[in-house]
N, C-alpha and C positions, 0 to 999 in steps of 0.2 A: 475370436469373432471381432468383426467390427463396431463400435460405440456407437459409430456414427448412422444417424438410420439414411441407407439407397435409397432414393428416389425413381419410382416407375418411369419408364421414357415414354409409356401410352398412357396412362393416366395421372401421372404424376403421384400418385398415391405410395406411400412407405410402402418398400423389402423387406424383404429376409431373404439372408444368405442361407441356402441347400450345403449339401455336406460336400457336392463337389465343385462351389466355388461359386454357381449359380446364381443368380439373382430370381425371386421368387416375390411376387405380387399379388395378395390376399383375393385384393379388392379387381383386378377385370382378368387373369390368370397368367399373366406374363409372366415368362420362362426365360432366361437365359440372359443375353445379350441381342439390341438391335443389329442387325444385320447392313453392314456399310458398305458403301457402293467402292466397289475395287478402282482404286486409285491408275491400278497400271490399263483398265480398259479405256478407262477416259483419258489416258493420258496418248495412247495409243490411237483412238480415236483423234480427239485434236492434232493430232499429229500427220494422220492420212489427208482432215480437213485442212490443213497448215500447206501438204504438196499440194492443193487440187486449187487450192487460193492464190495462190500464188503464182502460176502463170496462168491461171483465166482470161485474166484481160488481152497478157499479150498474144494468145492463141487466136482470141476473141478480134485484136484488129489484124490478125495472118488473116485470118478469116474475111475479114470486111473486106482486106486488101485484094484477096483472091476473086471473091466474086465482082470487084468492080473492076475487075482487069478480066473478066473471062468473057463476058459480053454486054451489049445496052439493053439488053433484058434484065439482068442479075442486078445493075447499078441499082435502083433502088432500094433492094433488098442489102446489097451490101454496106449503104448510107443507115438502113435501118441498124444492120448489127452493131455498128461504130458508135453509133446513138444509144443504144443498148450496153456498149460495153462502157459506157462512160459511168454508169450508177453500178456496173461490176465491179468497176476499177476503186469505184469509193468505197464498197463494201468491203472486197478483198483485201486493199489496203486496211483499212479498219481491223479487220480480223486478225492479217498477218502482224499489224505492228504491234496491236495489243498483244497475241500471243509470244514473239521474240521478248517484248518486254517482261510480261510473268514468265516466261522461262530463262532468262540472264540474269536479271537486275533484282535486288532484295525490294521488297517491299521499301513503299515510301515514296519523296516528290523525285528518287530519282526512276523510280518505277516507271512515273505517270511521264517525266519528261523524257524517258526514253522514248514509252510510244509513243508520245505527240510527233515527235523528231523521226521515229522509222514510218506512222503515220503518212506524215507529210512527204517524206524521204520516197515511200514506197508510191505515194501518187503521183508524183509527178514525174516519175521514171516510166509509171502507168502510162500516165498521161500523153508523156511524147512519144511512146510507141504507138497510143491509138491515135493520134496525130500523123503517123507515119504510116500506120495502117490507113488512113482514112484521104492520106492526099490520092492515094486509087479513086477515089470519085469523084473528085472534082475536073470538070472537065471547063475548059473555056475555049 
């Protein structure tokens, strides 16, 4: 047996170890071990969010591009999606660099200068696509 006394993970309250390993809790009846959130679902997860992040914006100024070329009905609508995609593009940017960074780089300042760097890297690639998306509605 162990000397040392377990500590509950719901009440904090002293264990006792059961004959098959268990961890056993007097005082609120905890049994076993906490139950941890599967590593490979969220990883999986972020991973699907990581594709769908990732060309939003440049979808987002096909898109602007399309309707300010299709008629002078659609132009405003198309000026609006460009405008719209400009706060996607920071988001997604945001999301993609941070995640390349905690999936490459060890922990630490090269972590954080990585994503500041894929960060900035990924917006302004953004950026002048929805700039390119968006010379569709400028008319003179």
């Amino acid at each position: 047996m162990n000397d040392q006394p377990q500590v509950c993970p719901k009440c904090g309250g002293n264990t006792t170890q059961l004959q098959g390993g268990l961890a056993y809790c007097s005082a609120c009846g905890f049994e076993g071990e906490e139950k941890k959130p599967d590593p490979e679902a969220i990883t999986k997860a972020s991973r699907v969010m990581f594709w769908i992040a990732l060309p939003a914006p440049a979808l987002l100024a096909l898109i602007s591009f399309l309707l300010a070329q299709s008629s002078q009905d659609l132009h405003n609508a198309g000026f609006s999606v460009g405008f719209i995609d400009l706060f996607v593009d920071v988001l997604a940017s945001l999301y993609c660099g941070v995640w390349l960074a905690r999936r490459f780089c060890k922990p630490g300042p090269t972590r954080a200068l990585a994503g500041v760097c894929l960060f900035v890297g990924i917006t302004f690639l953004n950026f002048m696509l929805i700039c390119a998306g968006c010379s569709g509605n400028l008319r003179f």
